[in-house]
N, CA and C of each residue as an Amber inpcrd file, in Angstrom:
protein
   267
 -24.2230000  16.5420000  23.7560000 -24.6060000  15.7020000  22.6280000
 -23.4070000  15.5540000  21.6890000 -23.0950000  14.2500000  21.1800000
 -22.4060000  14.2200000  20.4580000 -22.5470000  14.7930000  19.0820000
 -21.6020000  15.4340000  18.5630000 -22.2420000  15.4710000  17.2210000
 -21.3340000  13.9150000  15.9830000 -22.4690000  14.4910000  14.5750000
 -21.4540000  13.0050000  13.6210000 -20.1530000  13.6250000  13.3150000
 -19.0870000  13.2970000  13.1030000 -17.8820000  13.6100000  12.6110000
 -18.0660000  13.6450000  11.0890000 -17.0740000  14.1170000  10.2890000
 -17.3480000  14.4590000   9.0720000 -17.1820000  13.2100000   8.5310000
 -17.7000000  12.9750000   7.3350000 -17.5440000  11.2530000   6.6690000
 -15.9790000  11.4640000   5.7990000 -15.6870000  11.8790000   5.1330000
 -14.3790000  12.1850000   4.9130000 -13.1690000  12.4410000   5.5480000
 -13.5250000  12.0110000   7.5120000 -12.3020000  12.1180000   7.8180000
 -10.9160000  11.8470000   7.4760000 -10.9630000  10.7730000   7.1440000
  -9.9350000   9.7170000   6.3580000  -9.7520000   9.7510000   4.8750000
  -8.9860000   9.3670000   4.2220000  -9.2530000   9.2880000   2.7030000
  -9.8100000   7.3140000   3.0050000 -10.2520000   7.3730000   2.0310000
 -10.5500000   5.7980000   1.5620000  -9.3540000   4.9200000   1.4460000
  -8.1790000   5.4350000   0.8520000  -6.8010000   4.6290000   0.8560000
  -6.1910000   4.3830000   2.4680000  -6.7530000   5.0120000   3.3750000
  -6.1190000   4.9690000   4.6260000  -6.8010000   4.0850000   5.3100000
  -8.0620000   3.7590000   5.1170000  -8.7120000   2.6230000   5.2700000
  -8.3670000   1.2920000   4.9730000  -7.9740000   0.9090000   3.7500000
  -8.0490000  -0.0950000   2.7960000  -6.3600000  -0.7260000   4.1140000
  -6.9390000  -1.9360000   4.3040000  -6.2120000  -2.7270000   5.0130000
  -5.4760000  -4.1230000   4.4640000  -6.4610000  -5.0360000   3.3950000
  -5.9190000  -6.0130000   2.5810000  -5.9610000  -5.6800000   1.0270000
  -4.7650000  -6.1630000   0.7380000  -4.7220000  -5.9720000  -0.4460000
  -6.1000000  -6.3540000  -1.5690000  -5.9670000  -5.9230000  -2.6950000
  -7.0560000  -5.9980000  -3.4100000  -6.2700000  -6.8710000  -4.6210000
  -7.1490000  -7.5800000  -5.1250000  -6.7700000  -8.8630000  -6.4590000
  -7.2320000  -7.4300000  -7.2660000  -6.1310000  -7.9060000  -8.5520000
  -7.0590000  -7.9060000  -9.8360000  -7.8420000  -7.6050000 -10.1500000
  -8.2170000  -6.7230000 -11.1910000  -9.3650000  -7.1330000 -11.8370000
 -10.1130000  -8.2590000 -12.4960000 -11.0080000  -8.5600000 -12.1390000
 -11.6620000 -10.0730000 -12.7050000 -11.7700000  -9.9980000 -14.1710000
 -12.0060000  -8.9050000 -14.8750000 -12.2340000  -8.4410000 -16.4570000
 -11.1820000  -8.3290000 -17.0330000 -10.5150000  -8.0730000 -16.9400000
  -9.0940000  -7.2450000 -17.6780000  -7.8030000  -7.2250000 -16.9870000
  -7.8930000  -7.6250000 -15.3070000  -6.6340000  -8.1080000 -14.4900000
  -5.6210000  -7.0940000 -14.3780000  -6.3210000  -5.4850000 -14.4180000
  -5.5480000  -4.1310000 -14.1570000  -5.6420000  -4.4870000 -12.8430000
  -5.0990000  -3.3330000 -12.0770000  -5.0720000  -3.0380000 -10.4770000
  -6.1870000  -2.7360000 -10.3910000  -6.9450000  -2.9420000  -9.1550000
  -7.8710000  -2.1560000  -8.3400000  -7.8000000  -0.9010000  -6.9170000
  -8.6360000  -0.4700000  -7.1260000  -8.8030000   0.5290000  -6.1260000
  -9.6450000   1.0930000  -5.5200000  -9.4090000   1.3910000  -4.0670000
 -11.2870000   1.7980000  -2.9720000 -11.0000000   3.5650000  -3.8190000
 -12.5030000   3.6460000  -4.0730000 -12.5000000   5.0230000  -4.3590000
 -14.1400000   5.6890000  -4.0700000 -14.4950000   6.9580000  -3.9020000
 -15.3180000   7.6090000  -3.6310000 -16.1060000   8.3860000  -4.5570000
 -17.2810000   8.4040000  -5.0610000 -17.6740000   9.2020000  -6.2630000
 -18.9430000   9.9230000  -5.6650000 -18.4160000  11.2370000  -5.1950000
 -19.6730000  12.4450000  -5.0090000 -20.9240000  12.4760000  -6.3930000
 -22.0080000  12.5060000  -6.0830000 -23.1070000  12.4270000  -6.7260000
 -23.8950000  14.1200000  -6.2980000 -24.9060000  14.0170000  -6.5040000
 -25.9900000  15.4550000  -7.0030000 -26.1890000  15.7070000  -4.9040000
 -26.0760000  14.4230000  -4.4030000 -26.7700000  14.7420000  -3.0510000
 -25.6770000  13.5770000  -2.3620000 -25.8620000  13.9840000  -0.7010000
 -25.0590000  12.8680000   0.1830000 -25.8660000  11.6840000  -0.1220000
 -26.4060000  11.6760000  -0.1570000 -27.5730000  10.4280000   0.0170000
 -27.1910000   9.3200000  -1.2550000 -26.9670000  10.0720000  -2.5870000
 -26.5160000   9.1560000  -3.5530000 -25.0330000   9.3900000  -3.8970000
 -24.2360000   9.6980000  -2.8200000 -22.5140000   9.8410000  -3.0120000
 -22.7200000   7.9640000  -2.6940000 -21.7930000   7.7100000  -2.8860000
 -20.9320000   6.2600000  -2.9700000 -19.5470000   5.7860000  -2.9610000
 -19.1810000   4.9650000  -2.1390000 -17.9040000   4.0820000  -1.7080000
 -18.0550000   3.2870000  -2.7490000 -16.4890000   2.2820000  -3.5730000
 -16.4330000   1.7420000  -4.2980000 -15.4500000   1.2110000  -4.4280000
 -15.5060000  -0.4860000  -4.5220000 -13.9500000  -0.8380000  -5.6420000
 -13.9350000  -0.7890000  -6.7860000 -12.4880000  -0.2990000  -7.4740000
 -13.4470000  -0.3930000  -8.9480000 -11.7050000  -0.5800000  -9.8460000
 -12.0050000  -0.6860000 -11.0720000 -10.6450000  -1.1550000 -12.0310000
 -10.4240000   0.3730000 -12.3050000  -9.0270000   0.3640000 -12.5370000
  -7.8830000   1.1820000 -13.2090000  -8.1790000   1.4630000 -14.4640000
  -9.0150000   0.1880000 -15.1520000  -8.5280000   0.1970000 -16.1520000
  -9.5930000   0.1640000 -17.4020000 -10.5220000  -0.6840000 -17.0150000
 -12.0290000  -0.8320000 -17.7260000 -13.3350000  -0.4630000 -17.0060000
 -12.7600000   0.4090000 -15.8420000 -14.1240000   0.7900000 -15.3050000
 -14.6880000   0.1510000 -14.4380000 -14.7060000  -1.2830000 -14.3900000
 -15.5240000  -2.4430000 -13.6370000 -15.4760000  -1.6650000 -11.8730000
 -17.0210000  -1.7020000 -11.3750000 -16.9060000  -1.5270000  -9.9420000
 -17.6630000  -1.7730000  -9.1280000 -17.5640000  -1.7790000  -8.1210000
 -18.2250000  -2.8370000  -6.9410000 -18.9180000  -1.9300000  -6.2080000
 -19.7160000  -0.9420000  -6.0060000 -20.3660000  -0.0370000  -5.2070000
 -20.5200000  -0.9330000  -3.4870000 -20.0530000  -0.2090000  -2.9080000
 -20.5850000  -0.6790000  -1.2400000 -20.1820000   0.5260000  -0.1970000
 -20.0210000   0.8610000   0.8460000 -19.9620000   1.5540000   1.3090000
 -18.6210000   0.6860000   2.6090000 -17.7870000   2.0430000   2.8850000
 -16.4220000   2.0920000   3.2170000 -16.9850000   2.1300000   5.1710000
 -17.0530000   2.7310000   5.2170000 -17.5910000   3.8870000   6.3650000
 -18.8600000   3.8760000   6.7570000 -19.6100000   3.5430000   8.1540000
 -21.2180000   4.1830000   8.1280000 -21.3270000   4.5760000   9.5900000
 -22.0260000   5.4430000   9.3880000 -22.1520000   5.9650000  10.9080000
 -23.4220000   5.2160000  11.6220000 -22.8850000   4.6410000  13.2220000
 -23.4500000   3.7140000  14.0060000 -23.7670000   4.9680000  15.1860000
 -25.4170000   5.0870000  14.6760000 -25.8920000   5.8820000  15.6140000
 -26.1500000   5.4760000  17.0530000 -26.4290000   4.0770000  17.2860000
 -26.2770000   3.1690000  18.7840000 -24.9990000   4.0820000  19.4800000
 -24.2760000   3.5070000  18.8940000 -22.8010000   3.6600000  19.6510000
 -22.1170000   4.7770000  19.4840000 -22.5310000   5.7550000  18.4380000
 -22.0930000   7.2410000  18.0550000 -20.4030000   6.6330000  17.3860000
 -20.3000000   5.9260000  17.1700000 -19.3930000   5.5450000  16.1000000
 -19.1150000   5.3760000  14.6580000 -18.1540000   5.7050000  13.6220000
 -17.9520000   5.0920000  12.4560000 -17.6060000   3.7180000  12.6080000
 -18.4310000   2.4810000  11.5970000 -18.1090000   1.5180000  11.4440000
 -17.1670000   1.4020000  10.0830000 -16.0930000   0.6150000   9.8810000
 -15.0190000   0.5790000   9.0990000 -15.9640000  -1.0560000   8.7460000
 -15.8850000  -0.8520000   6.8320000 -16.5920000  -2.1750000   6.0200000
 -15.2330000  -2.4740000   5.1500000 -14.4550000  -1.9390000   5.2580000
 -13.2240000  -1.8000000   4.2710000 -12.9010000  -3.6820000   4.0130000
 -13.0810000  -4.2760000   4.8940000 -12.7250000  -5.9850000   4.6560000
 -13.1030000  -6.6690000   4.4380000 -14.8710000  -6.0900000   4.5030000
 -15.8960000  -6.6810000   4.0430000 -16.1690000  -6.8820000   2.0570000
 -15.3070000  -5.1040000   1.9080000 -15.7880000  -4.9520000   0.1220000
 -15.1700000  -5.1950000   0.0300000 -13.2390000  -5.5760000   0.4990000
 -12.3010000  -6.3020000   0.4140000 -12.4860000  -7.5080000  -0.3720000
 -13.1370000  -8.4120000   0.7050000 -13.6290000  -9.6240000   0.6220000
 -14.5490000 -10.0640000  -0.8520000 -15.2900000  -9.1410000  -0.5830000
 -16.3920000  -9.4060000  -1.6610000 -15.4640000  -9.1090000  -3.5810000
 -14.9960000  -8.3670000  -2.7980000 -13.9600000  -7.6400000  -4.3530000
 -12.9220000  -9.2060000  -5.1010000 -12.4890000  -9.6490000  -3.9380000
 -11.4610000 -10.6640000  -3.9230000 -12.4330000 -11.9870000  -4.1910000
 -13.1520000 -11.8500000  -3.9900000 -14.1420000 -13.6090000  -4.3040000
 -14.5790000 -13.4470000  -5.6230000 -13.7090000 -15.1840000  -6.0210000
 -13.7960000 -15.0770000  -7.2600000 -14.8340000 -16.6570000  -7.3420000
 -15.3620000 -16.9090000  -9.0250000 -15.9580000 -18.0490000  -9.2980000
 -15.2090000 -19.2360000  -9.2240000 -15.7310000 -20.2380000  -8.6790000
 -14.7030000 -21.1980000  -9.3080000 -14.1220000 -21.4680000 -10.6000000
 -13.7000000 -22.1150000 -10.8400000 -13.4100000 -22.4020000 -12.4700000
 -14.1610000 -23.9260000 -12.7160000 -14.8450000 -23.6540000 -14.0990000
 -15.6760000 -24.8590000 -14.0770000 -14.6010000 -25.8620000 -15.1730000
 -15.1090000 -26.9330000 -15.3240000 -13.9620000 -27.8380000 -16.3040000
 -14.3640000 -27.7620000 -17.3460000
């Protein structure tokens, strides 16, 4: 039987594949980061600002019990981090 591998194999920065924009608020840097909570269940993956806090909760990493694999979302919160509004006139 396989067992799960630890979820922290990796750091979160070793993941992160495209660059990240800006902050949309305040236009500091951003960064994937990890914030342990009371239980695994409410730990959390995140983009979030340098600078004012602003952050995007999603998850980095999930374990694909089908296939006994980690799935990598890193381009997905990428994505979502980087989409911005249009600009209206």
């Amino acid at each position: 039987m396989t067992e799960q591998p630890g979820r922290n194999q990796n750091t979160v920065e070793d993941c992160m594949s495209e660059q990240l924009k800006p902050c949309p608020f305040c236009g500091a840097d951003a960064h994937f980061s990890h914030r342990e909570a009371y239980s695994v269940d409410s730990s959390f993956d995140y983009v979030g600002c340098t600078e004012c806090e602003a952050m995007m909760p999603g998850e980095v990493r999930s374990w694909n019990s089908m296939t006994r694999e980690w799935m990598d979302h890193t381009a997905e919160m990428t994505a979502a981090w980087n989409r911005r509004a249009e600009a209206q006139p």
